[in-house]
C-alpha positions in Angstrom: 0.0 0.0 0.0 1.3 3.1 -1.0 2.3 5.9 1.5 3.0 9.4 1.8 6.6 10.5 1.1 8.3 10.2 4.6 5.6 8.7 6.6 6.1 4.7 8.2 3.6 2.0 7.1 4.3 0.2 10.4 1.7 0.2 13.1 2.9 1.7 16.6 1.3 1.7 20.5 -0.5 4.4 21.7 2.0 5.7 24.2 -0.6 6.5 26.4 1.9 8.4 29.0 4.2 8.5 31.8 3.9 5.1 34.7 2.0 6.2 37.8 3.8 4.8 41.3 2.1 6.3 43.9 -1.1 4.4 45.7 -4.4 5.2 44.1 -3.5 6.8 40.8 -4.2 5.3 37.8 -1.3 3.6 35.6 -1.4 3.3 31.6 2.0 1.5 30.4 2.2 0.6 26.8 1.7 -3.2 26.2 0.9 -5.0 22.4 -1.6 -7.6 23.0 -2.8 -10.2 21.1 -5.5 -8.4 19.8 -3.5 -5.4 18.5 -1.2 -8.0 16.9 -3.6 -10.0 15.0 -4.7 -6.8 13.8 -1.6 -5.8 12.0 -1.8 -6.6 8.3 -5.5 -6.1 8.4 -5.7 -2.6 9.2 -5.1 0.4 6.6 -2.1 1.9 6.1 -3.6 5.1 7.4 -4.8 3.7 10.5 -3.1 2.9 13.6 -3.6 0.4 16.2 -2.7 0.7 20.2 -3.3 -1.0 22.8 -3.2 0.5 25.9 -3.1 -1.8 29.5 -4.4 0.1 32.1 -4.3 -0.8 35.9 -6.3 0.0 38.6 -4.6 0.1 42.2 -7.5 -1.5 44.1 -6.8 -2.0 47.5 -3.9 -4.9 47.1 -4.0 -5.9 44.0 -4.5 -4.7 40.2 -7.5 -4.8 38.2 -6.6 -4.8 34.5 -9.0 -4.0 31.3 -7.4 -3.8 27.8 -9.1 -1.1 25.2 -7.8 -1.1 21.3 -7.5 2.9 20.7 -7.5 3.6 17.6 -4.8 6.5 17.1 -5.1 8.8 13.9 -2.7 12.1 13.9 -4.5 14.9 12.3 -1.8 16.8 9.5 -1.0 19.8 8.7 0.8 21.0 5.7 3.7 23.1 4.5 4.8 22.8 1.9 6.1 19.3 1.0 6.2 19.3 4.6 3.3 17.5 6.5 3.6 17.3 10.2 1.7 15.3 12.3 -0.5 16.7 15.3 -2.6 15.9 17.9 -5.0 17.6 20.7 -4.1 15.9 24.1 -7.7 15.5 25.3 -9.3 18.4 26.1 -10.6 21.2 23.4 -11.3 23.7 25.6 -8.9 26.0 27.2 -6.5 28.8 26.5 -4.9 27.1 23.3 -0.9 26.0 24.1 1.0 24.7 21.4 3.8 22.3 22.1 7.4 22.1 20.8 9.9 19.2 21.4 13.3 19.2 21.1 15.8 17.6 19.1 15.3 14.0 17.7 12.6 13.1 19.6 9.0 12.9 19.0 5.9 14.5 20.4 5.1 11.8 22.9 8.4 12.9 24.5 6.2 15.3 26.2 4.8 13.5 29.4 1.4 13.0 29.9 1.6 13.7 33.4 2.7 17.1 32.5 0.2 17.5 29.7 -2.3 16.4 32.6 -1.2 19.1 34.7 -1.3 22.1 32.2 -4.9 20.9 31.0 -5.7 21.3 35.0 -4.1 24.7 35.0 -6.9 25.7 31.9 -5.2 24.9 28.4 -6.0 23.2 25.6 -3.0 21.4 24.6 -1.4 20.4 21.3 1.3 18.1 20.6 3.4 18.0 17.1 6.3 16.1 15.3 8.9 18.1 14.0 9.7 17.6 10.5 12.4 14.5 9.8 10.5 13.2 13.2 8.0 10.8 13.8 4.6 10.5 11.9 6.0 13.7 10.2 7.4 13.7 6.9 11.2 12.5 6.7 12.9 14.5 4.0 14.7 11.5 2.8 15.4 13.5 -0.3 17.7 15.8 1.4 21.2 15.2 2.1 22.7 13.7 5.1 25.5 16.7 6.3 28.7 15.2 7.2 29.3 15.2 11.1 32.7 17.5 10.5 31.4 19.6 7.9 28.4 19.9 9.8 30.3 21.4 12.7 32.9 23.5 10.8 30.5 25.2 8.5 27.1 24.3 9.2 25.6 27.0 6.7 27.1 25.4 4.2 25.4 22.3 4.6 22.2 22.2 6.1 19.4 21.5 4.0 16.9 23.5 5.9 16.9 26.5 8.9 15.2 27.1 12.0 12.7 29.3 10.4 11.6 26.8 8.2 10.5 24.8 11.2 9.2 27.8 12.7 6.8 28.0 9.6 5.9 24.4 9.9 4.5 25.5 13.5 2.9 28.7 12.0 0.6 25.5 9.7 0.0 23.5 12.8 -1.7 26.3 14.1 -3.4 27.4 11.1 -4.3 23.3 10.9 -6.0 23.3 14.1 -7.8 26.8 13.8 -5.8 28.7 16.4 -4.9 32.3 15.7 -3.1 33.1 18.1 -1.3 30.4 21.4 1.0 30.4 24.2 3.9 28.7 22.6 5.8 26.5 24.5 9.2 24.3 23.3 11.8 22.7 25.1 15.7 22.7 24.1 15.7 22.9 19.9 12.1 22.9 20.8 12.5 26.3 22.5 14.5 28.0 19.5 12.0 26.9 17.2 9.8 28.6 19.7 12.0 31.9 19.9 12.2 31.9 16.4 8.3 32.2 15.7 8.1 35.0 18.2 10.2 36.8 15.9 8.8 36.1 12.7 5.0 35.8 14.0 4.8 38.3 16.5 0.9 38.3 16.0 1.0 34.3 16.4 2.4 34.1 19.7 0.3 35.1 22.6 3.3 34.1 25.4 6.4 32.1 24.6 7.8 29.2 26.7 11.8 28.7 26.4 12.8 25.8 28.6 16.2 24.0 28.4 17.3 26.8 25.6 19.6 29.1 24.1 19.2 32.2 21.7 22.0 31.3 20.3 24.5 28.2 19.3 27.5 29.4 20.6 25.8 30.3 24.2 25.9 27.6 26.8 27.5 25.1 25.1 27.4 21.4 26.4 30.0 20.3 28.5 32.7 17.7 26.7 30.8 14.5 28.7 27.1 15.7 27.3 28.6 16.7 24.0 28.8 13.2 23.2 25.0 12.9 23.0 25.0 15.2 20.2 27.3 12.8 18.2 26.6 9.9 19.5 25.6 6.9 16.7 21.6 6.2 16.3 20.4 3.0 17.3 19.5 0.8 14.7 17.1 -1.7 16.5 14.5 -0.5 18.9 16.5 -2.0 21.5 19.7 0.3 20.5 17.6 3.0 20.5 16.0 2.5 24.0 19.6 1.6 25.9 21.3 4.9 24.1 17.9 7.0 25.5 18.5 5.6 28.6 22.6 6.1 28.8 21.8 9.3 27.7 19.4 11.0 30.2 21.7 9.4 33.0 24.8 12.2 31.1 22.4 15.2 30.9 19.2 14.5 32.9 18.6 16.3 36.4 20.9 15.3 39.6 18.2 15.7 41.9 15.6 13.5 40.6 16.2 10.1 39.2 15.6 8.6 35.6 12.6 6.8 34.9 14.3 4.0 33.2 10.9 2.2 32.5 9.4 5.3 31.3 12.1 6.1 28.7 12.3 2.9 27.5 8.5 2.1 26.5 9.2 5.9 24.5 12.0 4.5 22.5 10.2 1.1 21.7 6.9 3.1 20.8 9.1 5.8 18.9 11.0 3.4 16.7 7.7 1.7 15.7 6.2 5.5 15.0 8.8 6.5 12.8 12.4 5.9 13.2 14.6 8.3 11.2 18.3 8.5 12.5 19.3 11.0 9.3 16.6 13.4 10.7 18.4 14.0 13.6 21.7 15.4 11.7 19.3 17.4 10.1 17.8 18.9 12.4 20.8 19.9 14.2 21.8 21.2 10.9 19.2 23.6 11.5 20.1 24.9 14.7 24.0 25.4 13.8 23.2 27.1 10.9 20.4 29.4 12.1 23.1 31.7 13.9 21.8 34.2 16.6 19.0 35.3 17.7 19.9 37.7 20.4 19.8 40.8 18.5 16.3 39.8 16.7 15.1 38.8 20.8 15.0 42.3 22.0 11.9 43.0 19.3 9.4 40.3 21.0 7.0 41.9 23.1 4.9 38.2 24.3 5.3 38.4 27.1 7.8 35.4 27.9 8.7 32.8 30.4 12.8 31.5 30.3 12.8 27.8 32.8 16.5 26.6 32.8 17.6 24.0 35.0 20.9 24.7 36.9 22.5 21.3 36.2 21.9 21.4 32.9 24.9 19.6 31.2 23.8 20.3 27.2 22.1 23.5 27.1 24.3 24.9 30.1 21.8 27.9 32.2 23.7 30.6 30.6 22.0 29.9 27.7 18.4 30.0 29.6 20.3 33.4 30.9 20.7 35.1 27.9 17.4 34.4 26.2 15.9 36.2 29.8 18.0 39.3 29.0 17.4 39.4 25.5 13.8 39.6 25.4 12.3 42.5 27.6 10.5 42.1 30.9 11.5 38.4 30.6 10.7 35.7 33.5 13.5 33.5 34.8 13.0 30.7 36.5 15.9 28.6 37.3 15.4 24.8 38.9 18.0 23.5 41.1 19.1 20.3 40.3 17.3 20.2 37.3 19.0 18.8 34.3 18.3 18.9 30.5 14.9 17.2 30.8 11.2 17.8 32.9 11.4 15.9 36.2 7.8 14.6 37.4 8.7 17.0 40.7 8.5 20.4 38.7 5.5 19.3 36.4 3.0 21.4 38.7 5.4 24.2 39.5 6.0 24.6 35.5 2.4 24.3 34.5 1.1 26.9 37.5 4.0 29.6 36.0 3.0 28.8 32.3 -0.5 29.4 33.2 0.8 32.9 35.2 2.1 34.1 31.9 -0.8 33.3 30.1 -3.1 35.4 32.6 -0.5 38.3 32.2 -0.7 37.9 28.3 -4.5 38.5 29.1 
C-alpha cells in the first residue's frame, strides 16, 4: 500500500503516558496484545492500532482492562512538509502549542505534565517536528557530514530554524488557532523563539525551557557533547539503551531517571517513525540558524525563560541570555534540574506557564 513520502507504514502503541507509582493513581504502560497483533496486516495503512493496559490500584492488587484505541494524527501541511499533530484531550482552554526538542517525537512530552497544564486551563497540542516521527522524513535531502556539519554548518544544512518555525505557524493554522502560548523545550525552545520573531501576532506568550538564543551560548559540557554525536540506534532496543545512557549524562541530579518510562518511548518511537538522518538534520538547522539575540530584543509576548541549573547540554547561561534578550522576561531557574522535565517540577512549571498566560490577558 502506498504511503505518503516520509511517513512509516508500520503500526505503533499508543504511548498512552508516563507510569503512575504512587497508591491510588491510575497507571497506563504501553503493552501489544494479542488483539493489537492479530490486527496488524489487516488494518489500513492510514490507521493505527494501540493497545493501551491500564491498571487499577484497588486496595492490594491490580484490576486490568485492555481497550484497542485507535490513534489517527490529524496533518498539517507546508509545503512538502506535513507534520503530524494531535490535541491531548481536552478542546477547551487557553490554546498551548507544544514544541519538542531535538530528535525526539511529540510523545516525549509527558502526559503527566500535559495532565497538569490541561488542570491549570489549556487546551494542549502536541506535534512532530519535520524529519521526526509521523511527520514527513525528508529522505530527499542530504545527510551533512558530522565535520562539515560542525565547521560550517551554513554550508550544509538543507533547511533553517525558520523553516520549522513556519511548519508551526501551519499547525496552528491546521487546528484553527490564531493566536497560542507557545511552548518548546531545548531545539524545541529555539524553534519557539524563532516564531516569536517572525510571528509576533501568532504568539500570545512564549515558553523557552532547556534553551539558548544562540548556538555558541551555553555550550554542552565535553561529557554531554557526546549525546550530540553519538551513533543512532538501529534496533529499537539500540535505541532505548542509548535513550537511557543518555538521560543518565544530561538528565537532572536531583531527581532520578525513569528507566521504564524512557524505554516504552523509545520502543513506541522506533515503531512510530524511526529516522536517524533526521536528527543530523535537524541539528543542521540549529547550527546554521546563527543568533537570535539581537532579533530577541523586538518580541514583546510576554515570555517565560525555565532553565535547569545542572543542565549539562544546554548549560543555564543559555536560559540566561534568552531572559536578557527579550524584555520584561521571566526567569526561572530549577535547582538540580538537568536537561529534561522531572515529574517534581510538572505542577510548579504548569502553574508559571499558566501565570504568563493570565498576564498575556
Amino acid at each position: 500500500m502506498p504511503t505518503r513520502p516520509g511517513f512509516s507504514s508500520n503500526y505503533w502503541l499508543l504511548y498512552a503516558g508516563r507510569p503512575a507509582t504512587s497508591t491510588g493513581r491510575t497507571e497506563t504502560v504501553t503493552e501489544r496484545s494479542d488483539t493489537a497483533t492479530a490486527l496488524m496486516g489487516r488494518v489500513p495503512g492510514s490507521i493505527v492500532a494501540g493497545a493501551v493496559l491500564v491498571r487499577r490500584r484497588r486496595g492490594p492488587g491490580f484490576s486490568r482492562r485492555r481497550t484497542l484505541m485507535p490513534h489517527v494524527p490529524a496533518r498539517a501541511a507546508n509545503g512538502d512538509v506535513e507534520l503530524a499533530y494531535e490535541r491531548y484531550n481536552s478542546r477547551r482552554g487557553e490554546p498551548l502549542l507544544l514544541i519538542m526538542g531535538f530528535s525526539v517525537q511529540r510523545h516525549f512530552w509527558p502526559a503527566g505534565l500535559c495532565d497538569e497544564l490541561e488542570r491549570n486551563g489549556f487546551d494542549v497540542l502536541r506535534f512532530d517536528n519535520r524529519d521526526c516521527g509521523q511527520s514527513t522524513h525528508l529522505d530527499w535531502l542530504p545527510v551533512p557530514p558530522l565535520g562539515l556539519l560542525l565547521g560550517a554548518p551554513k554550508l550544509v544544512a538543507p533547511y533553517r530554524l525558520s523553516d520549522m518555525a513556519a511548519d508551526t505557524v501551519a499547525v496552528l493554522d491546521a487546528a484553527g488557532w490564531e493566536r497560542a502560548t507557545v511552548m518548546g523545550v531545548s531545539m524545541g525552545g529555539m524553534i519557539a523563539q524563532t516564531m516569536a520573531i517572525r510571528y509576533p501576532h501568532r504568539v500570545k506568550s512564549l515558553v523557552s525551557i532547556s534553551s539558548t538564543p544562540a548556538p555558541h551560548i551555553g555550550q554542552p559540557t565535553l561529557r554531554a557533547r557526546r549525546v550530540l554525536t553519538l551513533r543512532p540506534g538501529r534496533t529499537a532496543e539500540e535505541v532505548a539503551d542509548r535513550l537511557v545512557w543518555q538521560s543518565r549524562i544530561i538528565g537532572s541530579p536531583r531527581y532520578p531517571i525513569d528507566e521504564p518510562w524512557l524505554r516504552d518511548y523509545a520502543h513506541s518511537a522506533f515503531a512510530r517513525g524511526h529516522n536517524p538522518d533526521g536528527g543530523r538534520r535537524q541539528l543542521g538547522a540549529v547550527l546554521a540558524s546563527g543568533s537570535r539575540l539581537r532579533a530577541l530584543r523586538s518580541v514583546e509576548s510576554p515570555t517565560l525563560v525555565v532553565h535547569g541549573a545542572d543542565d549539562p547540554l544546554i548549560r543555564p547561561v543559555g536560559g540566561r541570555a534568552t531572559a536578557r534578550a527579550v524584555r520584561n522576561a521571566r526567569l526561572v531557574v530549577h535547582r538540580g534540574m538537568g536537561h529534561d522535565l522531572p515529574a517534581a517540577l510538572w505542577p510548579e512549571i504548569a502553574r508559571d506557564v499558566a501565570a504568563l498566560a493570565d498576564r498575556a490577558g
